[in-house]
mmCIF entry with sequence, helices, sheets and N, C-alpha, C, O atoms, coordinates in Angstrom:
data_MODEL
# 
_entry.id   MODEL 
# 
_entity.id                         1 
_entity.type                       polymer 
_entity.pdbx_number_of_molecules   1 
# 
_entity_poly.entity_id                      1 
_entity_poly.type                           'polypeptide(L)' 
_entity_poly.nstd_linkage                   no 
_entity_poly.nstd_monomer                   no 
_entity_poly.pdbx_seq_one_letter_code       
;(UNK)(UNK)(UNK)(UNK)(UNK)(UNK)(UNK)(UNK)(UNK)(UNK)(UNK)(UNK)(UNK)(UNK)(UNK)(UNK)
(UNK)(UNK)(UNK)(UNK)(UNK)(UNK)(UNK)(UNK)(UNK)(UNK)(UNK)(UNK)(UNK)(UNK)(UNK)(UNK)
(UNK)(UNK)(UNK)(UNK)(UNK)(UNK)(UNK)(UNK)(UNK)(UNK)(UNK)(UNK)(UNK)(UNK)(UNK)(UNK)
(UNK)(UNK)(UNK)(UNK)
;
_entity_poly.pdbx_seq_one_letter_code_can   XXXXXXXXXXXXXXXXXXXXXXXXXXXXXXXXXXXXXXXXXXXXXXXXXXXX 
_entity_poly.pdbx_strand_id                 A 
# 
loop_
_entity_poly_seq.entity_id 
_entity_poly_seq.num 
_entity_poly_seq.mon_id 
_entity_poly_seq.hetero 
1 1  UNK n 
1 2  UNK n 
1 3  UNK n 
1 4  UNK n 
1 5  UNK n 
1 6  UNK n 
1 7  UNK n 
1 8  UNK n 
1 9  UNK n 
1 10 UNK n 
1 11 UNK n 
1 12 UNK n 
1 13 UNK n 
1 14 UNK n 
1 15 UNK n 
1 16 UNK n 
1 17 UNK n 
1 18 UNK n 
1 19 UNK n 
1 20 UNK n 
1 21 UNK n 
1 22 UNK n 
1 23 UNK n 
1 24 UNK n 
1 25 UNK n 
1 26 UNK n 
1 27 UNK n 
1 28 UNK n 
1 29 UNK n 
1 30 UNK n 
1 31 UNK n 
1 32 UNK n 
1 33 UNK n 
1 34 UNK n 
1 35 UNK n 
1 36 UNK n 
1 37 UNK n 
1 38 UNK n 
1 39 UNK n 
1 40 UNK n 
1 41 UNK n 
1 42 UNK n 
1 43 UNK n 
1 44 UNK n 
1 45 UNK n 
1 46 UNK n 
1 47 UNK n 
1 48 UNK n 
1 49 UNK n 
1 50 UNK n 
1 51 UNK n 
1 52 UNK n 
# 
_struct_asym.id          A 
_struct_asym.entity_id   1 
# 
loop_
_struct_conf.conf_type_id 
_struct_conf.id 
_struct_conf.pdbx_PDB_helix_id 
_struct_conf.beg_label_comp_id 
_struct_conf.beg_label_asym_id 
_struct_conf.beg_label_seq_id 
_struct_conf.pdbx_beg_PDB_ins_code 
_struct_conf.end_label_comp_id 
_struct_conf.end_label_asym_id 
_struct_conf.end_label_seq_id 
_struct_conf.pdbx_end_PDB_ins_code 
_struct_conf.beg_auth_comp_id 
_struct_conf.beg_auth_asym_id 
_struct_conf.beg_auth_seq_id 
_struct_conf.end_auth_comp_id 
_struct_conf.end_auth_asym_id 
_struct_conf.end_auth_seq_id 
_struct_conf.pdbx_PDB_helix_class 
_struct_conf.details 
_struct_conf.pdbx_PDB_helix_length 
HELX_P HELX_P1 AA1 UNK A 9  ? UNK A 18 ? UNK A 9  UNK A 18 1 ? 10 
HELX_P HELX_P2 AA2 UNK A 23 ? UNK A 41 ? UNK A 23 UNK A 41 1 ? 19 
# 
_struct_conf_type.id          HELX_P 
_struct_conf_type.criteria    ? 
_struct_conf_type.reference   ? 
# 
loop_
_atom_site.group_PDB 
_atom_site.id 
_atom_site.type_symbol 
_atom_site.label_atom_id 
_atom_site.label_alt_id 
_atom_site.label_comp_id 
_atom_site.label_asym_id 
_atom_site.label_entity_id 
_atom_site.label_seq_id 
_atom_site.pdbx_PDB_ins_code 
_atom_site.Cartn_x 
_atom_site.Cartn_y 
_atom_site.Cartn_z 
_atom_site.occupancy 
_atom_site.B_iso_or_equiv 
_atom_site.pdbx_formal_charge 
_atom_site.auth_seq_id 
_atom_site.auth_comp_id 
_atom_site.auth_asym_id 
_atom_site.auth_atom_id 
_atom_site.pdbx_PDB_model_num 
ATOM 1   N N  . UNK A 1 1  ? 0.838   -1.178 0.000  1.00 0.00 ? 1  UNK A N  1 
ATOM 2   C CA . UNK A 1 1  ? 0.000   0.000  0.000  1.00 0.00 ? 1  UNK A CA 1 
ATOM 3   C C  . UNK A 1 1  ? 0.881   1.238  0.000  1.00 0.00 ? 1  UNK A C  1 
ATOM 4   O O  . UNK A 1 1  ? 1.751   1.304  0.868  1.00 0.00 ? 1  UNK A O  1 
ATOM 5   N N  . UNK A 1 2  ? 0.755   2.202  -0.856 1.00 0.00 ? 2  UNK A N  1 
ATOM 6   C CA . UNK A 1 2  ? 1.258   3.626  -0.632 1.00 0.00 ? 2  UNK A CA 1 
ATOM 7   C C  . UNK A 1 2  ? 0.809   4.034  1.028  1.00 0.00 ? 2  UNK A C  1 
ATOM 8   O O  . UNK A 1 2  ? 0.096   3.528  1.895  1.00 0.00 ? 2  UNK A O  1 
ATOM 9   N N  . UNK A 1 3  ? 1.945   5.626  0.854  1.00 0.00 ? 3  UNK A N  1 
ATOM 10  C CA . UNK A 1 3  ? 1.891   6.090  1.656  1.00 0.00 ? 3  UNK A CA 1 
ATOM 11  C C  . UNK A 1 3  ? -0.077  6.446  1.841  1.00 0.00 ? 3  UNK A C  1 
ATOM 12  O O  . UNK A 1 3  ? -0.762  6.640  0.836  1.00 0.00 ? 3  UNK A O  1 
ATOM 13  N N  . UNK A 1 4  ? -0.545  6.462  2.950  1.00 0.00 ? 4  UNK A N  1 
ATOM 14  C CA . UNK A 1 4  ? -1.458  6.480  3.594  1.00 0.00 ? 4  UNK A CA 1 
ATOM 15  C C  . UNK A 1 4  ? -2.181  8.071  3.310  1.00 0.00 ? 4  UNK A C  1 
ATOM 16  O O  . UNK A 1 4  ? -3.357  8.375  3.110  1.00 0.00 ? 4  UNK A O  1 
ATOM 17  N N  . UNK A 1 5  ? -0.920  8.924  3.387  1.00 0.00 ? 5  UNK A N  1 
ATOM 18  C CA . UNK A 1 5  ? -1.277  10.743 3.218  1.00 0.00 ? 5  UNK A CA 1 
ATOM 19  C C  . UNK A 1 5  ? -1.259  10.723 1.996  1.00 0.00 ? 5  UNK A C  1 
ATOM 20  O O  . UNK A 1 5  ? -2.285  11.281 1.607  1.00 0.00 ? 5  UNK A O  1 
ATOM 21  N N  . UNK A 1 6  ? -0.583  10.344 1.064  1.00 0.00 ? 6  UNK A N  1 
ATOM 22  C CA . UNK A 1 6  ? -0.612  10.618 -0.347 1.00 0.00 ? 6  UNK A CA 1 
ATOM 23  C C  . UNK A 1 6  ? -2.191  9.724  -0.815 1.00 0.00 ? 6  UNK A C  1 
ATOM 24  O O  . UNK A 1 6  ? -2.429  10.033 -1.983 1.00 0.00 ? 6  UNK A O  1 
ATOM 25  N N  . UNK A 1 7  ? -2.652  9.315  -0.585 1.00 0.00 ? 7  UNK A N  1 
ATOM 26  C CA . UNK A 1 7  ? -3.984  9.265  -0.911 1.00 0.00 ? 7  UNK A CA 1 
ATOM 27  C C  . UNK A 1 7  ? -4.873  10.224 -1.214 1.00 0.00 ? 7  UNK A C  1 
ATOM 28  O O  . UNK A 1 7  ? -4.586  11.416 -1.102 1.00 0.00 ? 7  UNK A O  1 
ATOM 29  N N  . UNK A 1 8  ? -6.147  9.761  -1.665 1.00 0.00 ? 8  UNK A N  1 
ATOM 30  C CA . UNK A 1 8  ? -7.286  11.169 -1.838 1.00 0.00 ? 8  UNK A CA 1 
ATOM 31  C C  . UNK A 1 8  ? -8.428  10.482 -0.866 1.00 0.00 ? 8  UNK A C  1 
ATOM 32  O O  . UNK A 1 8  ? -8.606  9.393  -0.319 1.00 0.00 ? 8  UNK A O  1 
ATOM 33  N N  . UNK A 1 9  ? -8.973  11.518 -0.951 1.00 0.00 ? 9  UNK A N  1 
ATOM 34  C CA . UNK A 1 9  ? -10.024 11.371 0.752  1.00 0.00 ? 9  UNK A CA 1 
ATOM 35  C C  . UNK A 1 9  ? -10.762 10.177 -0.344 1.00 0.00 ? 9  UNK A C  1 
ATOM 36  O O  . UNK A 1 9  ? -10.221 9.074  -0.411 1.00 0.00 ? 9  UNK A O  1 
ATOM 37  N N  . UNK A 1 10 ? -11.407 10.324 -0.778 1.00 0.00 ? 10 UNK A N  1 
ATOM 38  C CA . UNK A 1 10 ? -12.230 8.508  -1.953 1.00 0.00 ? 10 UNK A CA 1 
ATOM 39  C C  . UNK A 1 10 ? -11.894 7.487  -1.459 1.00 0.00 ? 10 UNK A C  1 
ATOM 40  O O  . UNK A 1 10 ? -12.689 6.697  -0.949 1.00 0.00 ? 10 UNK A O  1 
ATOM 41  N N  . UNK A 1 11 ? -10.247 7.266  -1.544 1.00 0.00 ? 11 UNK A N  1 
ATOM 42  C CA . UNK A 1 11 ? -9.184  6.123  -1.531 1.00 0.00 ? 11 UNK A CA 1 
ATOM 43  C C  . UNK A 1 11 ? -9.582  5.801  -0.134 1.00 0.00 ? 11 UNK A C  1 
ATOM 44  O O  . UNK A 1 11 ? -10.080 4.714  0.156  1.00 0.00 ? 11 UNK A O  1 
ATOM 45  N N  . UNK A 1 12 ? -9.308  6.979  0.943  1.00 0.00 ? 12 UNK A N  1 
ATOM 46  C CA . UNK A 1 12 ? -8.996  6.962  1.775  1.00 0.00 ? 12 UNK A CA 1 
ATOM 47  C C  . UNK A 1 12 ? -10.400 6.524  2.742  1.00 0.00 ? 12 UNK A C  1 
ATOM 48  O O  . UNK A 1 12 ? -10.475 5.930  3.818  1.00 0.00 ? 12 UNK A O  1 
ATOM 49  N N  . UNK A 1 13 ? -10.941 6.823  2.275  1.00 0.00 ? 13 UNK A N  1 
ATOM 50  C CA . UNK A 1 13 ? -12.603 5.937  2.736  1.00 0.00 ? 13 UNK A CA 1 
ATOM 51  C C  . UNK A 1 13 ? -12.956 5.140  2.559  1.00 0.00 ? 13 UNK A C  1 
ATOM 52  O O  . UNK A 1 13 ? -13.552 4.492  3.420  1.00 0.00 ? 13 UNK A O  1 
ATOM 53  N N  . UNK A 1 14 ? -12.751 4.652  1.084  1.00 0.00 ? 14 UNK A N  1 
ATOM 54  C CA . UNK A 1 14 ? -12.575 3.509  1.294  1.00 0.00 ? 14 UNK A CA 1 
ATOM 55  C C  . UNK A 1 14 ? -11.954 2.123  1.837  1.00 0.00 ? 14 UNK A C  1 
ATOM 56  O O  . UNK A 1 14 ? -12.449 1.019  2.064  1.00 0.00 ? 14 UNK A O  1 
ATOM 57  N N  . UNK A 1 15 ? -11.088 2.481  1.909  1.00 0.00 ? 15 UNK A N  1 
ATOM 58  C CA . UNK A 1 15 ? -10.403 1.733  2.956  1.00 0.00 ? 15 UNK A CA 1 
ATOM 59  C C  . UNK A 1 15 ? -10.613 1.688  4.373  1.00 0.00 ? 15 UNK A C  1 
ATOM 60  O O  . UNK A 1 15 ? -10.347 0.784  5.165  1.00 0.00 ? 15 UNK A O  1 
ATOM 61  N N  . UNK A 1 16 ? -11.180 2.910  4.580  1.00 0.00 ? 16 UNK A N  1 
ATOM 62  C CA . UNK A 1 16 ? -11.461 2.781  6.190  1.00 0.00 ? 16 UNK A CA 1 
ATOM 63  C C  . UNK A 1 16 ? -13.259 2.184  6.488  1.00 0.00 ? 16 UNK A C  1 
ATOM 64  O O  . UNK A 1 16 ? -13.869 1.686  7.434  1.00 0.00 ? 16 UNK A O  1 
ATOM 65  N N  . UNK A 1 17 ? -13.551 2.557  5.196  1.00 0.00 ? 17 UNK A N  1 
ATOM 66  C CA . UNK A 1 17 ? -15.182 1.634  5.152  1.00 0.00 ? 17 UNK A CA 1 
ATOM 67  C C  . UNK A 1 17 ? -14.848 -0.283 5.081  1.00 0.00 ? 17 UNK A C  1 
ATOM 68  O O  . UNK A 1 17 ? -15.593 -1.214 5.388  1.00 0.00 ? 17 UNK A O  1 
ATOM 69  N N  . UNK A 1 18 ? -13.739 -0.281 4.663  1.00 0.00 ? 18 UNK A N  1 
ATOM 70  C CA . UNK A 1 18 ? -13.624 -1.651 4.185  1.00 0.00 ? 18 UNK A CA 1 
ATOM 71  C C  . UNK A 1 18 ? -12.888 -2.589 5.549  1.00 0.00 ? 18 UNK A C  1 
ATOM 72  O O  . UNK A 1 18 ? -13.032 -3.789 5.783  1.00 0.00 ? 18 UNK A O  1 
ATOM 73  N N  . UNK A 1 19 ? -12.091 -1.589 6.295  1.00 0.00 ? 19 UNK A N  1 
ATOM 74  C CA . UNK A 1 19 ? -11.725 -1.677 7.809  1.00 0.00 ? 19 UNK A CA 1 
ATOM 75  C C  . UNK A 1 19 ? -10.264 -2.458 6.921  1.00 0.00 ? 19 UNK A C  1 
ATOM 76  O O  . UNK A 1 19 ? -9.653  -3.455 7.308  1.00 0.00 ? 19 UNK A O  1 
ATOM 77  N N  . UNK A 1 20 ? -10.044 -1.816 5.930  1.00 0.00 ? 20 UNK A N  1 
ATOM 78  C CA . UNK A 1 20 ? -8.297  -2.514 5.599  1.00 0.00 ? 20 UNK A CA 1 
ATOM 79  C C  . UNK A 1 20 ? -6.919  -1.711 6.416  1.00 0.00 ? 20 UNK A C  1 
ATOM 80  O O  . UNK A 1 20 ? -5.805  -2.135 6.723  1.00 0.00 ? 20 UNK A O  1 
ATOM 81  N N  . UNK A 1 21 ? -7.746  -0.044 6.632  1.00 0.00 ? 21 UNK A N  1 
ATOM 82  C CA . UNK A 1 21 ? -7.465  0.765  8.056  1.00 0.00 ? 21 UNK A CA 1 
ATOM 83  C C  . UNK A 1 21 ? -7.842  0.955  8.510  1.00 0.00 ? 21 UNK A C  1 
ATOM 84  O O  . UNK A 1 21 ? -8.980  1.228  8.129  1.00 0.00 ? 21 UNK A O  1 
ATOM 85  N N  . UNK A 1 22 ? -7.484  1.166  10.344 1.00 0.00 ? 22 UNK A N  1 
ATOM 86  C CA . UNK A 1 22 ? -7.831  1.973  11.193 1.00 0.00 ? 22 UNK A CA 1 
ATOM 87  C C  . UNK A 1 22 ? -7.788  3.782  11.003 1.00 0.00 ? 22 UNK A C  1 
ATOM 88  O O  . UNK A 1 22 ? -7.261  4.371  10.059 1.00 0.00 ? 22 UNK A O  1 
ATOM 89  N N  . UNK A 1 23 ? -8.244  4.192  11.759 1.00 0.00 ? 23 UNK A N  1 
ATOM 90  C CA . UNK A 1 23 ? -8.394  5.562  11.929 1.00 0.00 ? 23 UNK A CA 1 
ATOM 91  C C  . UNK A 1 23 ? -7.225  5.897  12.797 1.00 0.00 ? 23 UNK A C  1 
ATOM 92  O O  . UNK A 1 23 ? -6.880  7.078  12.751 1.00 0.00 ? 23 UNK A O  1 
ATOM 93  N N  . UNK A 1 24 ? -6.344  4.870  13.809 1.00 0.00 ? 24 UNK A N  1 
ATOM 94  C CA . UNK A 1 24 ? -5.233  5.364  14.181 1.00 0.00 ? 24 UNK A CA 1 
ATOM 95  C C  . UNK A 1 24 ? -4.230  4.947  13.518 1.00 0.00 ? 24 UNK A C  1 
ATOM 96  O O  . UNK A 1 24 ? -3.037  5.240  13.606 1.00 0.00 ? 24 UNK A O  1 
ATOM 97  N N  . UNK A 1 25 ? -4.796  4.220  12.824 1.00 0.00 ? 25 UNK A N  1 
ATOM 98  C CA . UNK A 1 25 ? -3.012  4.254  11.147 1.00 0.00 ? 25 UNK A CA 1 
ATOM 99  C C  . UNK A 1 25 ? -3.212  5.447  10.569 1.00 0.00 ? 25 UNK A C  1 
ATOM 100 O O  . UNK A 1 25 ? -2.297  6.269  10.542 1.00 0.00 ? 25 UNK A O  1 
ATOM 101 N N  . UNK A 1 26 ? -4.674  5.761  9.919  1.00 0.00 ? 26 UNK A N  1 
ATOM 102 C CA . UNK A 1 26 ? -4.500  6.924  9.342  1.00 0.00 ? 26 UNK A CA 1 
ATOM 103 C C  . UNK A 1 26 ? -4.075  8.122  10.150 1.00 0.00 ? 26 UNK A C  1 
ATOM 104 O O  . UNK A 1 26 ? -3.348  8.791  9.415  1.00 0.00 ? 26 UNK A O  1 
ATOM 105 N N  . UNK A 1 27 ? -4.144  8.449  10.819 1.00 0.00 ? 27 UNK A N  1 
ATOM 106 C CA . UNK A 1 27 ? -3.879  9.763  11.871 1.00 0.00 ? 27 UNK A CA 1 
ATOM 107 C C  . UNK A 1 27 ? -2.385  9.580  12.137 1.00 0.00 ? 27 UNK A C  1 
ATOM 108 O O  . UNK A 1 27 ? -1.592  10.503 11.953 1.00 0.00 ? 27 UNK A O  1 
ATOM 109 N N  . UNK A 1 28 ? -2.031  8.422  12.555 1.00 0.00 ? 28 UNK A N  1 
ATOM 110 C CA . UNK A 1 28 ? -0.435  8.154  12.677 1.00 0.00 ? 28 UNK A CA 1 
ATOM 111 C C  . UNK A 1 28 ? 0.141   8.109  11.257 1.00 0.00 ? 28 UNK A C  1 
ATOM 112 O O  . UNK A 1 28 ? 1.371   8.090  11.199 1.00 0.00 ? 28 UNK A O  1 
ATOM 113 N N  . UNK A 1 29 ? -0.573  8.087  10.046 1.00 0.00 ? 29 UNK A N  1 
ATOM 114 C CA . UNK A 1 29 ? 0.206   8.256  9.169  1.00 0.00 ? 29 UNK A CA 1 
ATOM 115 C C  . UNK A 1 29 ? 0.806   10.216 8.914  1.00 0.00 ? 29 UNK A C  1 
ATOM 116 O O  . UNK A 1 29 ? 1.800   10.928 8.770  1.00 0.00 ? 29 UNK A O  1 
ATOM 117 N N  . UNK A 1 30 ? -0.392  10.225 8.991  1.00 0.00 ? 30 UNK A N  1 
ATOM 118 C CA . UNK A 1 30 ? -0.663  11.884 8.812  1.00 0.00 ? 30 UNK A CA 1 
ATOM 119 C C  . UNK A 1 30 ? 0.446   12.617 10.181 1.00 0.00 ? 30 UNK A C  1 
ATOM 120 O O  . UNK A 1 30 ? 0.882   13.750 9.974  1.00 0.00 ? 30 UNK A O  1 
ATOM 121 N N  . UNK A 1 31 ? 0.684   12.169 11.006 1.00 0.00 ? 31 UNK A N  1 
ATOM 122 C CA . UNK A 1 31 ? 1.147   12.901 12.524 1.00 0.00 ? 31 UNK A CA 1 
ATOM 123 C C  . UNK A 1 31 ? 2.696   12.570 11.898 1.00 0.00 ? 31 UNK A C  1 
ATOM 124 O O  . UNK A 1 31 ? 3.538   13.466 11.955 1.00 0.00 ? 31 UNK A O  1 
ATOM 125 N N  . UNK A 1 32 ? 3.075   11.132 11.243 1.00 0.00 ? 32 UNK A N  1 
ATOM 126 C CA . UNK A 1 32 ? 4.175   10.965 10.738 1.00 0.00 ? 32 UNK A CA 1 
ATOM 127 C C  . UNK A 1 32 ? 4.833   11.872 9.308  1.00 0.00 ? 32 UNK A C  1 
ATOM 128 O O  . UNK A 1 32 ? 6.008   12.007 8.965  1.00 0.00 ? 32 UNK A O  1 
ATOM 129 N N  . UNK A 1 33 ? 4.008   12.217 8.893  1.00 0.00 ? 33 UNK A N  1 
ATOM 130 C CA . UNK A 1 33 ? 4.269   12.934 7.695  1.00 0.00 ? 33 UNK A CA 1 
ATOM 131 C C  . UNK A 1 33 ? 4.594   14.528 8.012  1.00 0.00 ? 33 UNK A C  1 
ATOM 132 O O  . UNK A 1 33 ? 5.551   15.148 7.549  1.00 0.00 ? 33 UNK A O  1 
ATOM 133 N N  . UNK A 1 34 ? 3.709   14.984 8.793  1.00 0.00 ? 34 UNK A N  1 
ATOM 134 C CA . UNK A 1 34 ? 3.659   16.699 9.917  1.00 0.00 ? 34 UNK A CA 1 
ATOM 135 C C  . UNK A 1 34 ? 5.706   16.109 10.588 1.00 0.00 ? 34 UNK A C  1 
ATOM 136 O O  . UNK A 1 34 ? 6.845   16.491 10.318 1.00 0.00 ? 34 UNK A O  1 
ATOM 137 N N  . UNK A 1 35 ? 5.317   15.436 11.171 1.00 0.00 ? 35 UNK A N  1 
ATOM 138 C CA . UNK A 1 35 ? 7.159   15.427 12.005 1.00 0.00 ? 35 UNK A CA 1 
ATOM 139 C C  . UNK A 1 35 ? 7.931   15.624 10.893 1.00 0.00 ? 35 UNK A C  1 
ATOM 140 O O  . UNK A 1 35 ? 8.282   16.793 10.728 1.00 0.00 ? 35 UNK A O  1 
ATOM 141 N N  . UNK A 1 36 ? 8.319   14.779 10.035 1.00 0.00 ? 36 UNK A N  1 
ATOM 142 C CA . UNK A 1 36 ? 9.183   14.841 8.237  1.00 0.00 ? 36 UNK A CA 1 
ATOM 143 C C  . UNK A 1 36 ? 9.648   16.032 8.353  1.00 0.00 ? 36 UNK A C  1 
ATOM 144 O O  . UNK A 1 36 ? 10.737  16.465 8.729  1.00 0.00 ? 36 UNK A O  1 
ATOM 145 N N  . UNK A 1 37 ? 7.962   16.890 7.702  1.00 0.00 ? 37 UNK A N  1 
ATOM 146 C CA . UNK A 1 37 ? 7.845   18.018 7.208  1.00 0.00 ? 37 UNK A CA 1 
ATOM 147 C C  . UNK A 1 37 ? 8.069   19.389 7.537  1.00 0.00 ? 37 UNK A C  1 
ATOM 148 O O  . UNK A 1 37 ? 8.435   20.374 6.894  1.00 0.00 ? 37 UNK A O  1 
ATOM 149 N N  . UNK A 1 38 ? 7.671   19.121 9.001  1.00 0.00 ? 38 UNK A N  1 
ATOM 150 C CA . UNK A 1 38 ? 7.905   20.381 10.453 1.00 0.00 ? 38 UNK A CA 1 
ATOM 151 C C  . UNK A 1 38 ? 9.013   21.232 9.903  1.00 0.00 ? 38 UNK A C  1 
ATOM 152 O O  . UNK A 1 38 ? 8.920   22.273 9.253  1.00 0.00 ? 38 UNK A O  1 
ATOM 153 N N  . UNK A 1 39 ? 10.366  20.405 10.400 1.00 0.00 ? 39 UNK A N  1 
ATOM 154 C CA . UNK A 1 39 ? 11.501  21.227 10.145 1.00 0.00 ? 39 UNK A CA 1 
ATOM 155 C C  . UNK A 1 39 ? 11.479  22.018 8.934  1.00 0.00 ? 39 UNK A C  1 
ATOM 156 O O  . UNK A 1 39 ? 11.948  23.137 9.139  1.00 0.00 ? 39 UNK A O  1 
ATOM 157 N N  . UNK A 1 40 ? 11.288  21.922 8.338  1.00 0.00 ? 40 UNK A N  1 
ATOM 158 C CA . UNK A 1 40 ? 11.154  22.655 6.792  1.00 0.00 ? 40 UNK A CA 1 
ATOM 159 C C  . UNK A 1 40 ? 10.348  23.377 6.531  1.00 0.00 ? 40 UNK A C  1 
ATOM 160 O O  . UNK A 1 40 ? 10.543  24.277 5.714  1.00 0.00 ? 40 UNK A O  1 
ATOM 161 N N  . UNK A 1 41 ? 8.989   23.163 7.262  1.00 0.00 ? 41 UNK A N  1 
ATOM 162 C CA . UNK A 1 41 ? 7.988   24.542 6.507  1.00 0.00 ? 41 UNK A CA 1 
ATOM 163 C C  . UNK A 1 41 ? 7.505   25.348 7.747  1.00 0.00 ? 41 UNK A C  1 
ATOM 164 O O  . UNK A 1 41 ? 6.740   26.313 7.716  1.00 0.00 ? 41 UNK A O  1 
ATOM 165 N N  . UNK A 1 42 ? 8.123   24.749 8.920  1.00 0.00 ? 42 UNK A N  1 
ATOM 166 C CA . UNK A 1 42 ? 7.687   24.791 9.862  1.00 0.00 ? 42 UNK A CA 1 
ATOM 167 C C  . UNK A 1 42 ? 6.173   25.812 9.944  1.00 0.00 ? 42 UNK A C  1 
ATOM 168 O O  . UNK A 1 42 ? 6.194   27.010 10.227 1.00 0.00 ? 42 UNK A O  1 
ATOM 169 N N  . UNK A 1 43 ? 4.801   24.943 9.597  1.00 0.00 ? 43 UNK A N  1 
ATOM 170 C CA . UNK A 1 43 ? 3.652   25.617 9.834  1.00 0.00 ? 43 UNK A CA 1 
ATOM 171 C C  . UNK A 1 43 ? 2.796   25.330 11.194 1.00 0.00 ? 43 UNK A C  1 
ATOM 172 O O  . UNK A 1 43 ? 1.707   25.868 11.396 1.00 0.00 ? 43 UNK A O  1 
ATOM 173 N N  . UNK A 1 44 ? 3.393   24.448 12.076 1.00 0.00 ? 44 UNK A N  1 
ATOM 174 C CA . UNK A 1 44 ? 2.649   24.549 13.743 1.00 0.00 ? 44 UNK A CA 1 
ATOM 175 C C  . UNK A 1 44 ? 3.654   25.328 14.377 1.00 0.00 ? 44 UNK A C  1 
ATOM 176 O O  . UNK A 1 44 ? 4.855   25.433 14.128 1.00 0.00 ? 44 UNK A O  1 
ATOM 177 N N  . UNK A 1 45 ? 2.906   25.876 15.281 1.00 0.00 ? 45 UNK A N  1 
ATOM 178 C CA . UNK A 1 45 ? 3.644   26.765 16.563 1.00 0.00 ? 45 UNK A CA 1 
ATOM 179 C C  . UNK A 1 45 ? 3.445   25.713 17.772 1.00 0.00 ? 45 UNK A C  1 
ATOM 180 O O  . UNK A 1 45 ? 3.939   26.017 18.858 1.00 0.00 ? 45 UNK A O  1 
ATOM 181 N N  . UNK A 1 46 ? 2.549   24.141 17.610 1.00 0.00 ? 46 UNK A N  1 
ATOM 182 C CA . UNK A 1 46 ? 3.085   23.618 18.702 1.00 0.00 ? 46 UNK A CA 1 
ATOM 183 C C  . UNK A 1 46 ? 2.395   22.491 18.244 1.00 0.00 ? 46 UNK A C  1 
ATOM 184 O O  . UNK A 1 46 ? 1.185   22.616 18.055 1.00 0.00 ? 46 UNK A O  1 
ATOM 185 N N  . UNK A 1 47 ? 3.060   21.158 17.978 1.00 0.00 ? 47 UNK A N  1 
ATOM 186 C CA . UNK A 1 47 ? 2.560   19.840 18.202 1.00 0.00 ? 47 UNK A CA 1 
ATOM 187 C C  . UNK A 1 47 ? 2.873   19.126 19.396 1.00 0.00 ? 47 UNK A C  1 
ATOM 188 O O  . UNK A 1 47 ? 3.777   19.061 20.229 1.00 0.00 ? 47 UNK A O  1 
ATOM 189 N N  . UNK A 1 48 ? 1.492   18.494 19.087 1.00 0.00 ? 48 UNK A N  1 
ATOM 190 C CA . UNK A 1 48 ? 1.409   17.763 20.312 1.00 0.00 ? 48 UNK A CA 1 
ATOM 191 C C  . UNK A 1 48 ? 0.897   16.214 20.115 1.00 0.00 ? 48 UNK A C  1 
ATOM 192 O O  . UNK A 1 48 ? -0.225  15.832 19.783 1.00 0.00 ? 48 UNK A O  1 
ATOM 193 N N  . UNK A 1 49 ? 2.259   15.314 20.476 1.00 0.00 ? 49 UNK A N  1 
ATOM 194 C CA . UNK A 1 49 ? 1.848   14.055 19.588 1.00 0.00 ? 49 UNK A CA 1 
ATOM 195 C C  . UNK A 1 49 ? 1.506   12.752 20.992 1.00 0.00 ? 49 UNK A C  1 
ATOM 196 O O  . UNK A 1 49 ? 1.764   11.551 20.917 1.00 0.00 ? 49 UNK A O  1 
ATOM 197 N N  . UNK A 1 50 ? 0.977   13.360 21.977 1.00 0.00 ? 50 UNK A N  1 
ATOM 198 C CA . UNK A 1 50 ? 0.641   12.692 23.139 1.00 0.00 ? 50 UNK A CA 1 
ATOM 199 C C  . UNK A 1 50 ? -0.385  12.049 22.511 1.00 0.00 ? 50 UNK A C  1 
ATOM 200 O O  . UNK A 1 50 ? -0.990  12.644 21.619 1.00 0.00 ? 50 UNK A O  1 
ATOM 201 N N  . UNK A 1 51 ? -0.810  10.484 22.944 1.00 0.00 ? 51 UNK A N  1 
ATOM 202 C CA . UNK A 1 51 ? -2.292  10.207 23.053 1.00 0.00 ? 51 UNK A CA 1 
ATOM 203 C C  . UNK A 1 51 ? -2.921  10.625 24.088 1.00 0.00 ? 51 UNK A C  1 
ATOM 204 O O  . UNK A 1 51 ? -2.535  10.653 25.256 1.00 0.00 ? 51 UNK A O  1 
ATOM 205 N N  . UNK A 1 52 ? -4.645  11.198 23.299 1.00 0.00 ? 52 UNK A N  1 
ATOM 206 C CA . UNK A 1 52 ? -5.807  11.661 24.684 1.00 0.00 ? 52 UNK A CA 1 
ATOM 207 C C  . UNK A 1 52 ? -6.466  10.480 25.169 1.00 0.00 ? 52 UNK A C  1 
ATOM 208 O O  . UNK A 1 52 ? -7.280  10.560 26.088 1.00 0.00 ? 52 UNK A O  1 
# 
């Protein structure tokens, strides 16, 4: 499977309708891609990658 973020929301529903993902793969994909990226475009003033 590709990266999880490089998907389109379609793809990306489907798969989570089909339960081939969770909603905390997808979110951990996405939280993994924000860390990468941070240093470089830096667009948060504060992440926060605790579980609630």
């Amino acid at each position: 499977m590709s990266n999880l973020s490089d998907l389109s929301v379609r793809q990306t529903l489907n798969l989570l309708q089909n339960g081939d993902i969770s909603s905390l793969e997808l979110t951990q994909s996405y939280l993994d891609r924000i860390q990468a990226l941070e240093p470089k475009i830096k667009a948060f003033i504060t992440l926060t990658l605790s579980p609630v």
